[in-house]
DSSP file (Angstrom, degrees, kcal/mol; ACC not computed):
  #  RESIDUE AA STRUCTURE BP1 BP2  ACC     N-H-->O    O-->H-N    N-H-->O    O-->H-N    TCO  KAPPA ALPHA  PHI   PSI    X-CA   Y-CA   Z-CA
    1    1 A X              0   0    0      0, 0.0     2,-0.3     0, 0.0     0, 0.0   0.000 360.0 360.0 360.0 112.0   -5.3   37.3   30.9
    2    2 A X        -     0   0    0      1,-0.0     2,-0.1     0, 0.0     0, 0.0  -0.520 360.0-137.3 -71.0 122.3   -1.5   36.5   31.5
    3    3 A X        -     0   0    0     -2,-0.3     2,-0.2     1,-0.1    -1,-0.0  -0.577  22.4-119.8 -74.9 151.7   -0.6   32.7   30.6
    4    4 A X    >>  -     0   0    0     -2,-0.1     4,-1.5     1,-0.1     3,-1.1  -0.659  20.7-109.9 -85.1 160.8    1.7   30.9   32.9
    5    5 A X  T 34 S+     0   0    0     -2,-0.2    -1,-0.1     1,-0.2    -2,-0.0   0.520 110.0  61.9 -85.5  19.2    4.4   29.7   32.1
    6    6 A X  T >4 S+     0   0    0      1,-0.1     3,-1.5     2,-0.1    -1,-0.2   0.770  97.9  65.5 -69.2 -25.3    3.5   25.8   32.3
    7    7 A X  T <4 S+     0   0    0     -3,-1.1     2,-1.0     1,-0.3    -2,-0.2   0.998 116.3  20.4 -77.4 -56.1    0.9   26.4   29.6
    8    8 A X  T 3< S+     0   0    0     -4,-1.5     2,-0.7     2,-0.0    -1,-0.3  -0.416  83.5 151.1-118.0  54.6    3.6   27.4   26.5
    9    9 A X    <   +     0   0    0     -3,-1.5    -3,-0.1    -2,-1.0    -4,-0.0  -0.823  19.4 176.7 -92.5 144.9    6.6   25.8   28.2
   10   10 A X        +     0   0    0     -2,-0.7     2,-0.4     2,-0.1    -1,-0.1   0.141  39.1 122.9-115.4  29.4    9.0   24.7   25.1
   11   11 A X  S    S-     0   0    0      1,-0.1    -2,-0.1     0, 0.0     2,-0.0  -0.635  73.7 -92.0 -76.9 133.9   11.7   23.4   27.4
   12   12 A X        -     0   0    0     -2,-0.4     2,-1.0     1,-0.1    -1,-0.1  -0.296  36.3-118.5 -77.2 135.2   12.4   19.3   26.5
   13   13 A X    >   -     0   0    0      1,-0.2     3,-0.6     5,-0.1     5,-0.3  -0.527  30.6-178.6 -78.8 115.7   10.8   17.0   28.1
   14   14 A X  T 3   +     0   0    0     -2,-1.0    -1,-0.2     1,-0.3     3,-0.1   0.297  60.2  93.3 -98.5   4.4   12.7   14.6   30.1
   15   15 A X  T 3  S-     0   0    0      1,-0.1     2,-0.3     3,-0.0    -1,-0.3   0.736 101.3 -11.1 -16.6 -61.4   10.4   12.5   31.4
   16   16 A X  S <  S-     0   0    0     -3,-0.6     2,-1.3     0, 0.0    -1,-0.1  -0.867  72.2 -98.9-131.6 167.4   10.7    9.9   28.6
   17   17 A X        +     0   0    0     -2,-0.3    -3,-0.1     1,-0.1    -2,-0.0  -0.848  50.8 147.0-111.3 109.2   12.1    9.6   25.5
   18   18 A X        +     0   0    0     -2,-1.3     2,-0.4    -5,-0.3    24,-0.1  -0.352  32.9 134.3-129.8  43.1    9.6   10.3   22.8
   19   19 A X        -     0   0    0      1,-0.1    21,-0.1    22,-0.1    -2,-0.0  -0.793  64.3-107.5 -51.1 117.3   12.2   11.9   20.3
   20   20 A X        -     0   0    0     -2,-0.4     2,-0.3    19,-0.1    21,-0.2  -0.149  44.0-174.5 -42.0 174.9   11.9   10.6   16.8
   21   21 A X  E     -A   40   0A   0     19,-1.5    19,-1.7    -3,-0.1     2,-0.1  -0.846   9.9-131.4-165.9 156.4   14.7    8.4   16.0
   22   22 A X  E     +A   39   0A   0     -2,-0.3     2,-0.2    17,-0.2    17,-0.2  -0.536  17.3 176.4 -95.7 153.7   15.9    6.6   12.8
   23   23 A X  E     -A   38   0A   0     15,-1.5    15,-1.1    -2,-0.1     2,-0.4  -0.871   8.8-163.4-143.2 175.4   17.1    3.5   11.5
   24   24 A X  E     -A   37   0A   0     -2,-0.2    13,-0.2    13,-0.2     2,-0.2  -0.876  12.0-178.0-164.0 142.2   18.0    2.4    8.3
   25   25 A X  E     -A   36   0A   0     11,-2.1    11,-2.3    -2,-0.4     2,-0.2  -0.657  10.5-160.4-123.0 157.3   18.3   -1.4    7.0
   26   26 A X  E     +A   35   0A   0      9,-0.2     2,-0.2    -2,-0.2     9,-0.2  -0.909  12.7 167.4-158.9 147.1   19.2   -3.1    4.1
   27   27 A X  E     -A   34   0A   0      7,-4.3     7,-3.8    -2,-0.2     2,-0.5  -0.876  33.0-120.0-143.6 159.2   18.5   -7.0    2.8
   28   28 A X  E     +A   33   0A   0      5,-0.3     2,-0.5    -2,-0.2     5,-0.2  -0.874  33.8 177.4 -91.2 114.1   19.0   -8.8   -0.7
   29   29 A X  E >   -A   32   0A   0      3,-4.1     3,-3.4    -2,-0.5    93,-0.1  -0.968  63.3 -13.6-119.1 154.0   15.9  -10.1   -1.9
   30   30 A X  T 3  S-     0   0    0     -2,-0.5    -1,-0.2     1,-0.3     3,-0.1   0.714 124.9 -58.2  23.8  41.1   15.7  -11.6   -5.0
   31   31 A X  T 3  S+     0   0    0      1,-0.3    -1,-0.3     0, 0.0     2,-0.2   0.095 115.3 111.4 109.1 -35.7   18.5  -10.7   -5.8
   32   32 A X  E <   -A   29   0A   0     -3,-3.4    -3,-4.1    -4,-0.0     2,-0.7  -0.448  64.1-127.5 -89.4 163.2   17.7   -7.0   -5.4
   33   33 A X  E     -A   28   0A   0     -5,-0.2     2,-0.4    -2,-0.2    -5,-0.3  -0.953  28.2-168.8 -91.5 119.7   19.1   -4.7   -2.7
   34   34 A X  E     -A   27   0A   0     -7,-3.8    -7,-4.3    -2,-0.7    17,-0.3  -0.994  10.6-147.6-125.5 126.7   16.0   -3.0   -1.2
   35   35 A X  E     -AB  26  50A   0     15,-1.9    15,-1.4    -2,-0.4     2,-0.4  -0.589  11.1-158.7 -86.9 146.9   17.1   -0.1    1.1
   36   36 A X  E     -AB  25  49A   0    -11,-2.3   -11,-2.1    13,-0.2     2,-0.5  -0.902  11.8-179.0-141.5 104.2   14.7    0.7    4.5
   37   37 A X  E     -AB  24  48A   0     11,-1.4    11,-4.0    -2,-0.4     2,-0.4  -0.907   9.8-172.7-116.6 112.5   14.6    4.0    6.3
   38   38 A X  E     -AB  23  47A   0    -15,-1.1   -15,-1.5    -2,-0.5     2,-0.3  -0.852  14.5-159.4-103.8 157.1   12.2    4.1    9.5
   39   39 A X  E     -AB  22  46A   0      7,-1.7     7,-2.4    -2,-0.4   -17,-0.2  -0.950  19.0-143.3-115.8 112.7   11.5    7.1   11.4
   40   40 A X  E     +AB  21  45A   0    -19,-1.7   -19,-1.5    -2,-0.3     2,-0.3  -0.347  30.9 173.5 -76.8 146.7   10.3    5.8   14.7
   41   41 A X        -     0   0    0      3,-2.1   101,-3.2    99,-0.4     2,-1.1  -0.762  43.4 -68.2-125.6 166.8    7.3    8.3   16.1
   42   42 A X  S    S-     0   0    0     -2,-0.3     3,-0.1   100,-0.2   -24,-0.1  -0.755 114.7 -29.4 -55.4 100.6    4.9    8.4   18.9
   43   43 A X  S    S+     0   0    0     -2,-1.1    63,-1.4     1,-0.2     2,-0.2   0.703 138.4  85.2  58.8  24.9    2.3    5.6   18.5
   44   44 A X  E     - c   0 106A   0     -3,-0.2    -3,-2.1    61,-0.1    98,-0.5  -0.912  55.4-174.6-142.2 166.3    3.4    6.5   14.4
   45   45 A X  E     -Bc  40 107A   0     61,-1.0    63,-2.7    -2,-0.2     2,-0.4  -0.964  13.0-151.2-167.2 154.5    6.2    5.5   12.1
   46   46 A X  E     -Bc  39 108A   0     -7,-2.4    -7,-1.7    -2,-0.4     2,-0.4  -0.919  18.7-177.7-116.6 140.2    7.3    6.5    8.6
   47   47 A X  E     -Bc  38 109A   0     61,-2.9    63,-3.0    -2,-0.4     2,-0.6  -0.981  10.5-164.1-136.9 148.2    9.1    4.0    6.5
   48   48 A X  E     -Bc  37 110A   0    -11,-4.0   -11,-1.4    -2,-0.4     2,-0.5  -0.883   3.2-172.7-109.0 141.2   10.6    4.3    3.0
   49   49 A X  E     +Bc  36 111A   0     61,-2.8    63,-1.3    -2,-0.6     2,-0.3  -0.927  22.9 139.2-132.6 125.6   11.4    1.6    1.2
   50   50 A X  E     -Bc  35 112A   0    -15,-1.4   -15,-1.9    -2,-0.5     2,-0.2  -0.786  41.0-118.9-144.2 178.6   13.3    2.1   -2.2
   51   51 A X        -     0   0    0     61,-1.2     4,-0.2   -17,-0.3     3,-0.1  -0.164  67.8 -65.4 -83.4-171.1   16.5    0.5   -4.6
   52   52 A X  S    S+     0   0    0      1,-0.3   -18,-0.1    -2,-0.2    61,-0.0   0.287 124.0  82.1 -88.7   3.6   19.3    2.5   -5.3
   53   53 A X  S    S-     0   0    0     59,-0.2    -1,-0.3     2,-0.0    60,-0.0   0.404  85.4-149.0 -85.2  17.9   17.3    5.1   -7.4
   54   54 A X        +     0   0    0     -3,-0.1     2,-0.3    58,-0.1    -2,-0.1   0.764  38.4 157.6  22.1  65.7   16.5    6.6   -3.9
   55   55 A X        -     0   0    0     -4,-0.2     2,-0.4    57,-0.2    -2,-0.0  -0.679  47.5-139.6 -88.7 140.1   13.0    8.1   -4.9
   56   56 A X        +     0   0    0     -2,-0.3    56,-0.1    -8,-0.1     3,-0.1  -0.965  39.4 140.2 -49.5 101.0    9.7    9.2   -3.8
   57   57 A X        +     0   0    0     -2,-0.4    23,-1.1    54,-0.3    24,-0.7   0.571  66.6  21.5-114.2 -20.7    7.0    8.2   -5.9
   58   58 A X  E     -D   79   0B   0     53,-0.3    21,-0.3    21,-0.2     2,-0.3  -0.926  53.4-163.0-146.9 162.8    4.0    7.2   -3.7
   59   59 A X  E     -     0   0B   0     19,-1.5    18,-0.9    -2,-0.4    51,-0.2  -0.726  23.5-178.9-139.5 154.2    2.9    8.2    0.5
   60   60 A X  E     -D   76   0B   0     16,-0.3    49,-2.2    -2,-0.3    16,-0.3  -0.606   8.3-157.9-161.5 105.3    0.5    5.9    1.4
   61   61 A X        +     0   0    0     14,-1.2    13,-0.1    47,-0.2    32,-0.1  -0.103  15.1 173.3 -57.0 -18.2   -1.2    5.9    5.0
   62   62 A X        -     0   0    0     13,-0.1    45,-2.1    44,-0.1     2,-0.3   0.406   5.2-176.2-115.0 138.0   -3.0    3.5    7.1
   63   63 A X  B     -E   73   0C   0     10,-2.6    10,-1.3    43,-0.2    43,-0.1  -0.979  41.3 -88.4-139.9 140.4   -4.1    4.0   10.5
   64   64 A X        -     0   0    0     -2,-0.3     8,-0.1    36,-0.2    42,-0.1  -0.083  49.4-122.5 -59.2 133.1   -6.0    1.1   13.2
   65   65 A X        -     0   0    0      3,-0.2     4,-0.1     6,-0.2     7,-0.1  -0.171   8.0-141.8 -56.4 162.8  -10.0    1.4   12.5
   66   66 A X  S    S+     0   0    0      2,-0.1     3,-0.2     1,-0.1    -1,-0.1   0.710 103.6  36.2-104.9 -31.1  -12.0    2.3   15.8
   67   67 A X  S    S+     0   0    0      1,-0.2    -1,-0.1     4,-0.1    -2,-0.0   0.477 123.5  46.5-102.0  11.0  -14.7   -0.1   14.6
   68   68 A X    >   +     0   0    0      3,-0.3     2,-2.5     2,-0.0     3,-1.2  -0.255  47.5 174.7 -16.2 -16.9  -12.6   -2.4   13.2
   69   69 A X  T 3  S+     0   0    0      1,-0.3     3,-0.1    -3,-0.2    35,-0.1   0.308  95.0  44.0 -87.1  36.7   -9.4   -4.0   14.4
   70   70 A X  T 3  S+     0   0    0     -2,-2.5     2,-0.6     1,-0.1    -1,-0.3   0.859 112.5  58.8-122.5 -35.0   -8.8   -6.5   11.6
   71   71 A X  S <  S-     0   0    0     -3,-1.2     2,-0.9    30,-0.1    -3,-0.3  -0.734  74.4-166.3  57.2  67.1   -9.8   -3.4    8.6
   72   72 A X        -     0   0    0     -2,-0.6    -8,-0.2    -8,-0.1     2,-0.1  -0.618  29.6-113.5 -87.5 143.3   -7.2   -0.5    9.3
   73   73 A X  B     -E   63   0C   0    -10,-1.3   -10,-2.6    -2,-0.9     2,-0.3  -0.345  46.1-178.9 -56.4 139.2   -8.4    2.4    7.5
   74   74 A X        +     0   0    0    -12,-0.2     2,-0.2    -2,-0.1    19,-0.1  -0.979  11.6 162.3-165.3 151.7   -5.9    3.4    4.5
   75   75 A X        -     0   0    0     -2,-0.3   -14,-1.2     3,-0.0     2,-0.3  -0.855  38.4-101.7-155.9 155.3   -5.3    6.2    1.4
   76   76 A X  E     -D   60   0B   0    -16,-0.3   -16,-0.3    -2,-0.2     3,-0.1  -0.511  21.4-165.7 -56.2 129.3   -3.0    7.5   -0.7
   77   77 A X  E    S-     0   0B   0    -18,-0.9     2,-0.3     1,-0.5    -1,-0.2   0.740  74.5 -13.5 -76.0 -76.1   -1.2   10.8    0.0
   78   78 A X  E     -     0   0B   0     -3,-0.1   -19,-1.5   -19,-0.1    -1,-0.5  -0.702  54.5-154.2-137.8 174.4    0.3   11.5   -3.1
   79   79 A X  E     +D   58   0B   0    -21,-0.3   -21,-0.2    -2,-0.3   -22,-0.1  -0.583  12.1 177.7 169.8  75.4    1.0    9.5   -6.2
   80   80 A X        +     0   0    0    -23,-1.1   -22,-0.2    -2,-0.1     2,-0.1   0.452  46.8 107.5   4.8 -54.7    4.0   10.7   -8.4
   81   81 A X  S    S-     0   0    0    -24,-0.7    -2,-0.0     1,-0.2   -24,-0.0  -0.318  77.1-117.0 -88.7 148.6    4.0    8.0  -11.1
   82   82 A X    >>  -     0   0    0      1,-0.1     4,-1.8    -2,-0.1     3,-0.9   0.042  45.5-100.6 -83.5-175.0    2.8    8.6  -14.5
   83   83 A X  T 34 S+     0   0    0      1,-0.3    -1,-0.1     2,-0.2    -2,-0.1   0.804 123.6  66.7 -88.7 -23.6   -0.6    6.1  -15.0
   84   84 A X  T 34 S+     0   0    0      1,-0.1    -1,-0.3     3,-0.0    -2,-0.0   0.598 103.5  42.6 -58.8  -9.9    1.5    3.7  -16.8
   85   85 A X  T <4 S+     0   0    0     -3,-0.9    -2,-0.2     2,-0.1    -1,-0.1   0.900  84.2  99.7 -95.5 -65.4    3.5    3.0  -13.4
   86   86 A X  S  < S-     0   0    0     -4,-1.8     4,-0.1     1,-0.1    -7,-0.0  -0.128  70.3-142.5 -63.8 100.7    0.9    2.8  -11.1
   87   87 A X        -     0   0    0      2,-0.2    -1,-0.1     1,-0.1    -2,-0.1  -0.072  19.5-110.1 -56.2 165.8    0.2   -0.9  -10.5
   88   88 A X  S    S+     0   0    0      1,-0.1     2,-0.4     2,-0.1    -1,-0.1   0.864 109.8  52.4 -32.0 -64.4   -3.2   -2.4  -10.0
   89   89 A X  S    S-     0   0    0      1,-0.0     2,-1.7     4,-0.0    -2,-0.2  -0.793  88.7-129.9-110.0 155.5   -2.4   -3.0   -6.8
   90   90 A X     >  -     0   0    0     -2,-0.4     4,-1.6     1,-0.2     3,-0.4  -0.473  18.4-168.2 -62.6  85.5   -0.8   -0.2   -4.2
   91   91 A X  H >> S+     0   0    0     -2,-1.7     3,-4.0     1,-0.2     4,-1.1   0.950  86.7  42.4 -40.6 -89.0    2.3   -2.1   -2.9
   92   92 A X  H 3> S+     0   0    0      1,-0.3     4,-0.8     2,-0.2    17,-0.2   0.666 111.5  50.1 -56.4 -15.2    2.6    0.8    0.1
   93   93 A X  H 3> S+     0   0    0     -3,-0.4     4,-1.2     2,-0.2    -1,-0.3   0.780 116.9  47.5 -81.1 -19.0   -1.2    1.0    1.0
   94   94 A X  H <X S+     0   0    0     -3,-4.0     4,-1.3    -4,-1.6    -2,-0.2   0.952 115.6  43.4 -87.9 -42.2   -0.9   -3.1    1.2
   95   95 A X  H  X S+     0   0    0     -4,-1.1     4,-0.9     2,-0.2    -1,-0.3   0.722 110.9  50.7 -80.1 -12.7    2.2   -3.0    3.2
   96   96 A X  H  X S+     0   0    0     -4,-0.8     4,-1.2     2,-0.2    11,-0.4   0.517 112.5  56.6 -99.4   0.5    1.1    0.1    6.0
   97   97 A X  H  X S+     0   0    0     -4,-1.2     4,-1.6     2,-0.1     3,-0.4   0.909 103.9  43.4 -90.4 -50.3   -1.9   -1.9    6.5
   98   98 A X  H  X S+     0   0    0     -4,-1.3     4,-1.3    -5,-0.2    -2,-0.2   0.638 113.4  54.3 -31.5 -43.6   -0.4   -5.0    7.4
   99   99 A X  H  X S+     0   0    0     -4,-0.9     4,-1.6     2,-0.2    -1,-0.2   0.838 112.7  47.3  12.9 -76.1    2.0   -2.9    9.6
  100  100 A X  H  X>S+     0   0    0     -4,-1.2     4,-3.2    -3,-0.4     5,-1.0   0.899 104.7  56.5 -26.0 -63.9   -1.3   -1.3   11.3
  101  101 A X  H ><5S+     0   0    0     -4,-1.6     3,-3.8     1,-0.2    -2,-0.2   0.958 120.9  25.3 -63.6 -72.1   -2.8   -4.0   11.8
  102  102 A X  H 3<5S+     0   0    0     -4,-1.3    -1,-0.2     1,-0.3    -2,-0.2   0.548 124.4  49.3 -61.7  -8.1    0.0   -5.4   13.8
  103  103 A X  H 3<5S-     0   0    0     -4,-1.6    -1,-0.3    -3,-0.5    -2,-0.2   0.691  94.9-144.5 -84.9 -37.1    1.5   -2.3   14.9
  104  104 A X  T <<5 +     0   0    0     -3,-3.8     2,-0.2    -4,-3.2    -3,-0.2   0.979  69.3  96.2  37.3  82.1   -2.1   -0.9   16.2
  105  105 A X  S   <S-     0   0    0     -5,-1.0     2,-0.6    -4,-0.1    -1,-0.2  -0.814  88.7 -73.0 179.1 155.5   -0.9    2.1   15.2
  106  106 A X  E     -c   44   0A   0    -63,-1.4   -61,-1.0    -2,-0.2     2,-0.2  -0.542  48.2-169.1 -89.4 116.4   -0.5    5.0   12.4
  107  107 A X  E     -c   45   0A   0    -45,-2.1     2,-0.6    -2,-0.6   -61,-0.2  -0.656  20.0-167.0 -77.5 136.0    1.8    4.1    9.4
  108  108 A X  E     -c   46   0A   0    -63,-2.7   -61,-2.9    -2,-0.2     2,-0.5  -0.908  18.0-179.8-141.4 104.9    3.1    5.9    6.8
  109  109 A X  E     -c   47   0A   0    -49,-2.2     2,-0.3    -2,-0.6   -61,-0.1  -0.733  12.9-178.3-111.8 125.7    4.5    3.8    4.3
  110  110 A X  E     -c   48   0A   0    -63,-3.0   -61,-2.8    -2,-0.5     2,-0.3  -0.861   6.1-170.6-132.6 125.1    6.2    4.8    0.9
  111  111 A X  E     +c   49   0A   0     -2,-0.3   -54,-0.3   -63,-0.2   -53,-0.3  -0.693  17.9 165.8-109.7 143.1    7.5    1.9   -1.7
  112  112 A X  E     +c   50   0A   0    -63,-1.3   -61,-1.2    -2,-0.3     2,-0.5  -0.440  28.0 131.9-160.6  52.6    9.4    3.3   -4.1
  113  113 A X        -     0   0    0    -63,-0.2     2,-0.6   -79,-0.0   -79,-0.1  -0.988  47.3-141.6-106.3 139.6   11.2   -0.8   -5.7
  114  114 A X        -     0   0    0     -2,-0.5     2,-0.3     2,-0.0   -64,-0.0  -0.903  22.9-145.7 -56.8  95.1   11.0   -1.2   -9.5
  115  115 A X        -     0   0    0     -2,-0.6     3,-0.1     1,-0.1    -2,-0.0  -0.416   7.3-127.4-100.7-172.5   10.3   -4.5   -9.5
  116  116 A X  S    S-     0   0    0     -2,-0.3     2,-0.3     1,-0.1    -1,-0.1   0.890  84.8  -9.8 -78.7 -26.9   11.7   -6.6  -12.3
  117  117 A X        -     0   0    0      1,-0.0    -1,-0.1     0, 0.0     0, 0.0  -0.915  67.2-115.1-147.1-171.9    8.6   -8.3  -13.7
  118  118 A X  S    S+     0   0    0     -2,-0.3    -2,-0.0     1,-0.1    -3,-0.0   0.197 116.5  69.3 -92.1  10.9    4.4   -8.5  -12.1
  119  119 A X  S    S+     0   0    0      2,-0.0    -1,-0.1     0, 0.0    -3,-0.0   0.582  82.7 109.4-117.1 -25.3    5.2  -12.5  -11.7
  120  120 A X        -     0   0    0      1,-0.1     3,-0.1     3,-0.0     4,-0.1   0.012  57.9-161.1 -59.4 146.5    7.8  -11.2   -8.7
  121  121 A X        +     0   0    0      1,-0.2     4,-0.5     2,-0.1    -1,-0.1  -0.414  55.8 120.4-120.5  75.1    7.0  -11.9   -5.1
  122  122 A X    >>  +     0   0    0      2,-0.2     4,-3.0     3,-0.2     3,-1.6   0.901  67.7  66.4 -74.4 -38.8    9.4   -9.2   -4.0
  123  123 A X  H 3> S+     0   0    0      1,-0.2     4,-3.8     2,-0.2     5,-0.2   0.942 107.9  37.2 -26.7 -61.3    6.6   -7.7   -2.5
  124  124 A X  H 34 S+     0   0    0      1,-0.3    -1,-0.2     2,-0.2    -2,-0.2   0.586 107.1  59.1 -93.2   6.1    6.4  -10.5   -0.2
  125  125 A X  H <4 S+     0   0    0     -3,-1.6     5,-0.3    -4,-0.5     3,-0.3   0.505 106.1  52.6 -53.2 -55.6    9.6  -11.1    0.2
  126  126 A X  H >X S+     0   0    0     -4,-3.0     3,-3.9     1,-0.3     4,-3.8   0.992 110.7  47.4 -75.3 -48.7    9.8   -7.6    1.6
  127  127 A X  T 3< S+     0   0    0     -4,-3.8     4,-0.3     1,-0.3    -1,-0.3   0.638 102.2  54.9 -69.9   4.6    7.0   -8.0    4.0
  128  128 A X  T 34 S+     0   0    0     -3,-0.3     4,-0.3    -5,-0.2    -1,-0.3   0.131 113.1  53.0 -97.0  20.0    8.0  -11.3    5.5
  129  129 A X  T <> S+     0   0    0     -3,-3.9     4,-2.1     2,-0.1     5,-0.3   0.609 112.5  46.8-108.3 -54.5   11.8   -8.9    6.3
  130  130 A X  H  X S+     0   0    0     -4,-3.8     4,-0.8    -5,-0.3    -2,-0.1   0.764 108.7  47.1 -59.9 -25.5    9.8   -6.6    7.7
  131  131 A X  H  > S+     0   0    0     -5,-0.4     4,-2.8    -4,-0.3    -1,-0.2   0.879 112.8  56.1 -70.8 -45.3    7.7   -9.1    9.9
  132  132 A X  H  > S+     0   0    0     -4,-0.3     4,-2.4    -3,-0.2    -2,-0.2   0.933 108.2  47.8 -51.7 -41.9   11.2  -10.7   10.9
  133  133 A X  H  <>S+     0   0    0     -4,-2.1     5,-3.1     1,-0.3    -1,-0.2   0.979 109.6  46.8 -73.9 -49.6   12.4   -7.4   12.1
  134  134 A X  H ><5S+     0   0    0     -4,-0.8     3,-1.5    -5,-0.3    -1,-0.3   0.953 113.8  49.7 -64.1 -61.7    9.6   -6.6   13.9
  135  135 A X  H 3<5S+     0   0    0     -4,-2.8     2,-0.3     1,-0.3    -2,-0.2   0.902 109.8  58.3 -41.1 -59.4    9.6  -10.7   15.7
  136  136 A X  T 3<5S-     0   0    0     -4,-2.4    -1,-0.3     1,-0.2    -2,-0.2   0.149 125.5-108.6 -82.7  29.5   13.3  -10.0   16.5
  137  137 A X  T < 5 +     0   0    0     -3,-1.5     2,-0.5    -2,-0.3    -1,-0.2   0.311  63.8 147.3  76.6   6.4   12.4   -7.0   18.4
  138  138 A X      < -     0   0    0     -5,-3.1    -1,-0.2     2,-0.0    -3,-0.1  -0.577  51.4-121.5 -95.7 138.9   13.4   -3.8   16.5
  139  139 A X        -     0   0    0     -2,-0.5     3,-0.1     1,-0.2   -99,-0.1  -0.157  26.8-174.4 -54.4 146.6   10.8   -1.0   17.5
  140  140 A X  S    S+     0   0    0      1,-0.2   -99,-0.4   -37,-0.1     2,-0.3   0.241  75.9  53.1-116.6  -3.3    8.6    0.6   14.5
  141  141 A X              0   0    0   -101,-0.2    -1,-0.2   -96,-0.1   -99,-0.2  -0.943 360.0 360.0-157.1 128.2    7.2    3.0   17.4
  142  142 A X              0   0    0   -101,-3.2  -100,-0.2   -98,-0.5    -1,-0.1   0.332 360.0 360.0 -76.4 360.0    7.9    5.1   20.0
């Protein structure tokens, strides 16, 4: 049975633009420089979030529940950091659900800040930059 060639065309589609694309931000929070690299996806986005030791240490997932929508499903990928590191709580599974949720859509979040004590609210600090950006209009999704 001979395929046409509609079935396995790899020619780009010009219809729309569903290319990934990049951005990359950077804000002072407390003090710290926290660096931000999205890669915008189809109805997906990757972000890193690091300092200036420009790391991967954690993947962390979260994607909107079907039975759900306030409860996005979320996991670890991978997990880098010795057992001493690895806080209580998962800074990047808590930030790609919040993201889900508001995104409806699948996030793939890696945090990768040393912060300076557990009393810090850089954490929340980072998500209310990340809420702004997202109010002031820049896309997390294609």
């Amino acid at each position: 049975m001979a395929a046409t060639s509609a079935e396995f065309s790899l020619e780009k589609d010009t219809t729309n633009n569903l290319a990934p694309s990049t951005a990359m931000f950077q804000a002072t929070l407390q003090g710290l420089t926290v660096y931000f690299q999205l890669i915008r996806l189809r109805n997906s986005c990757f972000l890193w979030i690091g300092d200036s030791a420009r790391r991967v240490d954690a993947l962390s997932v979260a994607l909107p529940n079907p039975f759900d929508n306030k409860a996005p499903l979320v996991t670890a990928i991978t997990d880098r950091r010795t057992n001493d590191a690895q806080p209580v709580r998962d800074e990047g599974q808590q930030i790609a659900a919040k993201l889900s949720r508001k995104l409806g859509a699948q996030v793939f979040v890696t945090y990768n800040v040393a912060e300076a004590s557990e009393e810090s609210d850089l954490l929340t600090a980072i998500e209310a930059h990340l809420f702004s950006l997202i109010k002031n209009g820049v896309a997390f999704t294609l």
